[in-house]
C-alpha positions in Angstrom: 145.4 88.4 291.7 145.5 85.2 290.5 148.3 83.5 288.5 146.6 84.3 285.2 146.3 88.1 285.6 143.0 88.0 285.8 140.2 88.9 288.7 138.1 85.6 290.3 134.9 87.1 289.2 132.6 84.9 290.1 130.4 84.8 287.0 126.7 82.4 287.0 127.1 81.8 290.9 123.8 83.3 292.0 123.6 85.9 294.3 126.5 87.0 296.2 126.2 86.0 299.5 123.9 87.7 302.4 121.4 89.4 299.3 117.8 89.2 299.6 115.8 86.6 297.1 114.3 89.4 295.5 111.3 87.3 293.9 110.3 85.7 297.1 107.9 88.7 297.7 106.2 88.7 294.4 105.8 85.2 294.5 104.8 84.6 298.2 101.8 87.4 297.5 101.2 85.0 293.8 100.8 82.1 295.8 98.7 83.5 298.5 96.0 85.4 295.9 95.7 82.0 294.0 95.7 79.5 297.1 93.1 81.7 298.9 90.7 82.3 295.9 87.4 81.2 296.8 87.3 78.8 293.1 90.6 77.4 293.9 89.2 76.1 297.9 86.2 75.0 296.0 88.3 72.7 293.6 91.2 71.8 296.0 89.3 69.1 297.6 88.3 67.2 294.5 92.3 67.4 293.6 93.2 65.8 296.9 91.1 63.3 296.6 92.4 62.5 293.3 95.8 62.4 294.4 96.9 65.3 292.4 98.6 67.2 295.8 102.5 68.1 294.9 101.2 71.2 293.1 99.0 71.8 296.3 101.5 71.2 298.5 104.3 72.9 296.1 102.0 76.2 296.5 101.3 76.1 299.7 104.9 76.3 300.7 105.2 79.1 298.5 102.3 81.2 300.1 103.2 80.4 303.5 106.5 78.7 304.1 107.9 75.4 304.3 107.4 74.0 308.2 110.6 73.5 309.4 111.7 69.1 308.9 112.8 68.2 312.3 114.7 64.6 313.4 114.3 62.8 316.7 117.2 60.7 317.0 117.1 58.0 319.6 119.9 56.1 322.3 123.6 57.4 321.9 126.2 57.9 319.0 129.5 57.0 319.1 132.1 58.5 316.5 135.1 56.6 315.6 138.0 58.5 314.8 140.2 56.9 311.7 143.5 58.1 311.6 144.7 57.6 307.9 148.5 57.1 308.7 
């Protein structure tokens, strides 16, 4: 126990850790009904070329997943070690 007597509850943290999001589901099949509604394909286009696309894109990650961000990192990398005595 800590020095105050009382338990580290960890209180507005989020989930504890290894849990399921248990809204992904529900929202993933949301996302998918909307995004794959003939209207909504009909209308996407017109949006697009409008400029209006972080909602699009925002949904579509939400129906499908987010493709994974990958780096290429070019020539070599040399790490200096400070020493701060």
């Amino acid at each position: 126990m800590p020095a105050n007597g009382k338990k580290n509850l960890r209180l507005g943290m989020g989930r504890s850790k290894g849990a399921g999001n248990v809204a992904t589901p529900d929202i993933r099949e949301r996302a998918r009904q909307l995004v794959e509604d003939p209207v909504y394909c009909l209308s996407v286009k017109a949006r697009i070329l409008e400029g209006n696309v972080p909602l699009e894109i925002m949904l579509h990650h939400y129906a499908y997943g987010k493709p994974r961000e990958t780096v290429a990192l070019e020539g070599g990398v040399t790490i200096n070690v400070v020493k701060p005595w």
